[in-house]
Each structure stands twice: as structure tokens, then as C-alpha cells.
C-alpha positions in Angstrom: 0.0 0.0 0.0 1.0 3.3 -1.0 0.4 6.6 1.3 0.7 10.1 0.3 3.1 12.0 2.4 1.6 14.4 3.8 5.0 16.6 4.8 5.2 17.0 1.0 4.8 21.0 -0.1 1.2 21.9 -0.6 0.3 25.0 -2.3 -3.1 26.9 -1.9 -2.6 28.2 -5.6 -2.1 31.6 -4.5 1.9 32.3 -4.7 4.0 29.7 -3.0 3.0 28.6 -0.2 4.2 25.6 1.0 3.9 23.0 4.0 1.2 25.3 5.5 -1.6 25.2 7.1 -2.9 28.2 8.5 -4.2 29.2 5.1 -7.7 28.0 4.2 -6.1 26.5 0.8 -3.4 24.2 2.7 -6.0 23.2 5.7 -7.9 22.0 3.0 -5.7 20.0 0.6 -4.1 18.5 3.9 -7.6 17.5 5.1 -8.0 15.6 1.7 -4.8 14.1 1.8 -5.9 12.4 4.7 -9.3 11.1 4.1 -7.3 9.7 0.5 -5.2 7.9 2.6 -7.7 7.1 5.4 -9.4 5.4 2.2 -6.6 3.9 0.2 -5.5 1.8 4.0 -9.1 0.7 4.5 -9.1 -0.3 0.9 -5.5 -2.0 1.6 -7.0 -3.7 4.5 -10.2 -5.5 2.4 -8.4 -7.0 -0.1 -5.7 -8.7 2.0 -8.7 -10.0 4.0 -10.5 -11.0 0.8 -6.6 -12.7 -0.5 -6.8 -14.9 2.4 -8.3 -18.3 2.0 -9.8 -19.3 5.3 -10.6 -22.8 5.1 -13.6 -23.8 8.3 -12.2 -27.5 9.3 -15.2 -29.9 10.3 -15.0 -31.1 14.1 -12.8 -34.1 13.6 -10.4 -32.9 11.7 -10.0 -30.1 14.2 -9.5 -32.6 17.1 -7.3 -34.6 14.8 -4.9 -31.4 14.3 -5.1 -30.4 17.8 -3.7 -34.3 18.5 -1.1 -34.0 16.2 -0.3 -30.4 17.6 0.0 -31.9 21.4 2.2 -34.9 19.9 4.5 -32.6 18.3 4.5 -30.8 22.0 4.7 -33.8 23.8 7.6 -35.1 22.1 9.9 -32.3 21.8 9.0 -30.6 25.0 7.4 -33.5 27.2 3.9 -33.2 28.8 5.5 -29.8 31.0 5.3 -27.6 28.0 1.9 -29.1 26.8 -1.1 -27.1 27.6 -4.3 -25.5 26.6 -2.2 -22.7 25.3 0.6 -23.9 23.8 -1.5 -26.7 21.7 -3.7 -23.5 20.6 -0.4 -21.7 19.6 0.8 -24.6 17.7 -2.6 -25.0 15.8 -3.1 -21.7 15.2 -6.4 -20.9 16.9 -8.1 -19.7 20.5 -7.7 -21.4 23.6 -11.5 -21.1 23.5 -11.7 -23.3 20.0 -9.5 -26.1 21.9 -11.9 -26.1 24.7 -14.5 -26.3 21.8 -13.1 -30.2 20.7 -11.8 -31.0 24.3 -13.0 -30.2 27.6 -9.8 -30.0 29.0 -5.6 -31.1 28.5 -6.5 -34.3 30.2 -8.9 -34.6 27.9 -7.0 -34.0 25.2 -4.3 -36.2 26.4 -6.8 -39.1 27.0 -8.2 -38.6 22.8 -4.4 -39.0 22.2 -3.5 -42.1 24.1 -6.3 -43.5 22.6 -5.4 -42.3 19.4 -2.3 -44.2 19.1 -3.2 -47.3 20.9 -6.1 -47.9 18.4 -3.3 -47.4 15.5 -1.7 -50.0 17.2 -4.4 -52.5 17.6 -5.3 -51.5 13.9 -2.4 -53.1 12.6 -1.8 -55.9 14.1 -5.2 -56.9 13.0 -4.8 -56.4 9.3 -1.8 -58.3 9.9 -2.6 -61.3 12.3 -5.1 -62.6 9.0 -2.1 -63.5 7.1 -1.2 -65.9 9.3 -2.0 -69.4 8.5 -1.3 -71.2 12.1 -0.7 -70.2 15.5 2.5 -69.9 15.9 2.8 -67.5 12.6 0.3 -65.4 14.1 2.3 -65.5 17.5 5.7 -64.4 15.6 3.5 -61.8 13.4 1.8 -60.5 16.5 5.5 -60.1 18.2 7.0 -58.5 15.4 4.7 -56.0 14.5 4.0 -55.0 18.5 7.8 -54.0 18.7 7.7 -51.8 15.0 4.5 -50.2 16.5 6.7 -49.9 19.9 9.3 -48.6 18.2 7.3 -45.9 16.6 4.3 -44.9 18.5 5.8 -45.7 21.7 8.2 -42.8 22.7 4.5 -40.9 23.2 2.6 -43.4 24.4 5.4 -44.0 27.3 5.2 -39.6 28.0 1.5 -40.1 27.7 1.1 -42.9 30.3 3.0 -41.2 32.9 0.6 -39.1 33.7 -1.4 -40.3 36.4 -4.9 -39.1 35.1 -4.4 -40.7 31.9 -3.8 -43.6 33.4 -6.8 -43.3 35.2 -8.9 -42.8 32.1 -7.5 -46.0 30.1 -7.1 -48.1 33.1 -11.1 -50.0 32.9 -10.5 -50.4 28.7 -7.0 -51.3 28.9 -7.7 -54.0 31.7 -10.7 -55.2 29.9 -8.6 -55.6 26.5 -5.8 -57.1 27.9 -8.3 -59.6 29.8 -10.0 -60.5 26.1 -6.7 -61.1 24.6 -5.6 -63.4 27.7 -8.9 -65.8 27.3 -8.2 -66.1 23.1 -5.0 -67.1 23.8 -6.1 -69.7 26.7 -8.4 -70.5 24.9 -6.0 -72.1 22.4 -3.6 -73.6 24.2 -6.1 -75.4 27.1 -6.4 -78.9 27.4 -9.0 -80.8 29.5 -8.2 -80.5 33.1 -7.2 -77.9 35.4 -3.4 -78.0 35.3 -3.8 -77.7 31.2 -6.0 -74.2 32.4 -3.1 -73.0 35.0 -0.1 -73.6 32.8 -1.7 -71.9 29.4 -2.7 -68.9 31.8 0.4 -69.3 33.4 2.8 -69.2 30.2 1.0 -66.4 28.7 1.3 -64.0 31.2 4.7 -64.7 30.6 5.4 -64.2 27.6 3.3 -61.4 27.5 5.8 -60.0 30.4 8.8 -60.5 27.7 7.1 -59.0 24.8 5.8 -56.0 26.4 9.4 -55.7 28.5 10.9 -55.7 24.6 8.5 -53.1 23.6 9.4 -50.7 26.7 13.0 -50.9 25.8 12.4 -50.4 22.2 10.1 -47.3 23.2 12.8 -45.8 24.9 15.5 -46.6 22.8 17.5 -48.8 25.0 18.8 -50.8 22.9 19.6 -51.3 19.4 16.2 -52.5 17.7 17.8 -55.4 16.0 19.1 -56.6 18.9 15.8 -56.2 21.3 14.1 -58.0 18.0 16.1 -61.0 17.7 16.0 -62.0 21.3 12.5 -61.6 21.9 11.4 -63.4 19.0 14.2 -66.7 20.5 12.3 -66.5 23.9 8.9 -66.4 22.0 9.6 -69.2 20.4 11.3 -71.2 23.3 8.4 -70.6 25.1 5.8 -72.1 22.2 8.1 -75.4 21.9 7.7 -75.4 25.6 4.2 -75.0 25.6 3.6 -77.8 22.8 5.8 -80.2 24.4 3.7 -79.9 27.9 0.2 -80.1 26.2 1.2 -83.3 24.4 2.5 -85.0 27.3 -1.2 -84.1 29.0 -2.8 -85.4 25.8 -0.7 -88.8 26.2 -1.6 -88.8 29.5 -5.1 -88.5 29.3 -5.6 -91.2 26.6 -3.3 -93.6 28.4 -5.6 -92.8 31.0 -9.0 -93.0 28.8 -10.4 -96.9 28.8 
């Protein structure tokens, strides 16, 4: 945008006079000079507003860029520089249009944990049908939980420190965690108590390894080759285990069986 000056010599047409205004000539050229440029900034003004594309984003993809926004907060600051008011800086918009999508940083914490763990579970679905027996599906399973670890787990390990988030995902995590435990048991049990103990018994177990890998993968710990190689050896020991104790019960039972 362009001004006119208004120091520049004005003349009242009447022999030279110039930068003054005491005569009824300058008063009134400098009074148009500045409703001209009064005019040409308000005209400035409404066409850079009218140049700018405001795009309106529908509710979920505003909750989805506030996620990302807090991600990107939570992992180069941690959850102390994550707020209200540093997610609506990053995003661009009102504290007040956060507190439109989420009630509150817990909240918004809470959509995020959830976020990611649902990528996670996802996955491995889409994955786990290309398995064609159970111990394919076991190796599978293993291997994509510690790529998953590996990449969504350096935030959900900030995320789950929290104490309230924890609080929030503690029912649905207990309750999944309790439906993948019986489908597993569920494959591995023999008639008879001791077959019941043991399956439960050996799956908590290597549950405990696999989700011990995926903690040290998450925090970069050691060298994800490594971490890989060794959990999948004590997966597997731990299937050949398993089989060989569920035969011998099977023998037994029909040696018992008239």
C-alpha cells in the first residue's frame, strides 16, 4: 500500500506557499490528503482479507490437528510444556476453540492415548489374518507390536506417565488385555485344570517379555535389531515349551481313557 506524504509542499494556488496550514487553501488539501489515505489503508486492509483463503475444518479434523499439535509438543518438550495454550499456539487458533473439541488437556491427552493405541491394535489386526497357524500369528503378533513400539511408543510412554491418563484408560486397557488373555487360553487349554493354569500361566509370561521388549524399544535402550532378535528366540522357546507340555497331557489323558 502506498500513502501520500503528507510533509510534502502543498500549495493553496495563491503564490508559493508551502507545507502550511494556517491558510484556508493548505487546511484543506491536507484535510483531503488524509481522508485519501484514510481510504486507500481501508481499501489495503479488504483485499488482503479478501486474498486470504480461510478454510472452516469440520470437528474431527480439528480434534485430529489439535492431536497432532500436542504430539508434536509432547515429544519435543514433554507433557511440562503441553497445555491448553501452547496446543492452541501450535494450531493456530483460541484457547477457547481447543476447549470447543476437548474439555480440558487431560482430555485432550486421553483422545491421544487413545489415538495411538487404536493405530496399534489397527495393525496388528490387518496383519494377524495373514497368518495361516498359531505360531505364525504368534511371531507376526511379536514383530509388529515391537515396529509399532518402536514408533508410536516414545509418546505413548510420555503419555502414560501421567497419572490421570492412566486413570482414564485403566477399565479399557484392563478389559482388553483380559479378552486377549482368554483367546490365547483359549488355544492352548487342554481338558483338566493343570492344562487351564499352565496356558494362563505361560501367557502371562510371555506377554511380560514381549511388552518388556516393547518398553525398551520405546525408549530406545537398545539397538532394535538386537531387542528384535531376542524376543522373538524367547517367544519361540516358550511355544516349543508349551507344545511339548500339552502333548505330554494329551498322552496322559488317553493312556488314562479306557
Amino acid at each position: 500500500m502506498r500513502l501520500i506524504r503528507l510533509d510534502r509542499p502543498v500549495h493553496n494556488g495563491q503564490g508559493g506557499c508551502r507545507g502550511c496550514s494556517g491558510c484556508s487553501g493548505c487546511s484543506e488539501k491536507l484535510l483531503l490528503l488524509s481522508v485519501a489515505n484514510a481510504i486507500s489503508k481501508v481499501a489495503w486492509m479488504m483485499a488482503q482479507r479478501t486474498n486470504r483463503t480461510r478454510t472452516r475444518l469440520s470437528p474431527e479434523a480439528r480434534r485430529e490437528q489439535l492431536m497432532n499439535a500436542a504430539a508434536g509438543i509432547a515429544l519435543e518438550s514433554g507433557l511440562a510444556g503441553l497445555s491448553i495454550k501452547t496446543v492452541a499456539r501450535a494450531a493456530g487458533i483460541s484457547e477457547a476453540q481447543v476447549h470447543n473439541c476437548f474439555g480440558g488437556r487431560t482430555d485432550l491427552l486421553v483422545a491421544l492415548a487413545r489415538r495411538e493405541i487404536a493405530a496399534i491394535s489397527a495393525r496388528r489386526g490387518a496383519l494377524l489374518s495373514r497368518g495361516n497357524s498359531r505360531l505364525s500369528r504368534i511371531v507376526i503378533s511379536t514383530l509388529n507390536y515391537l515396529h509399532e513400539a518402536a514408533e508410536h511408543g516414545p509418546l505413548l510412554q510420555r503419555l502414560l506417565r501421567d497419572p490421570d491418563v492412566r486413570s482414564a484408560l485403566s477399565p479399557e486397557w484392563e478389559a482388553r488385555r483380559s479378552r486377549a488373555l482368554d483367546s490365547v487360553v483359549s488355544n492352548l487349554t487342554v481338558d483338566g485344570d493343570a492344562g487351564t493354569q499352565r496356558a494362563t500361566a505361560s501367557t502371562a509370561a510371555l506377554t511380560a517379555v514381549s511388552l518388556r521388549a516393547g518398553g525398551i524399544v520405546a525408549g530406545r535402550r537398545a539397538p532394535f535389531e538386537m531387542v528384535e532378535r531376542l524376543c522373538i528366540a524367547m517367544m519361540l522357546a516358550g511355544i516349543e515349551s508349551n507344545s511339548r507340555f500339552m502333548a505330554s497331557l494329551r498322552q496322559d489323558a488317553e493312556a488314562r481313557s479306557p
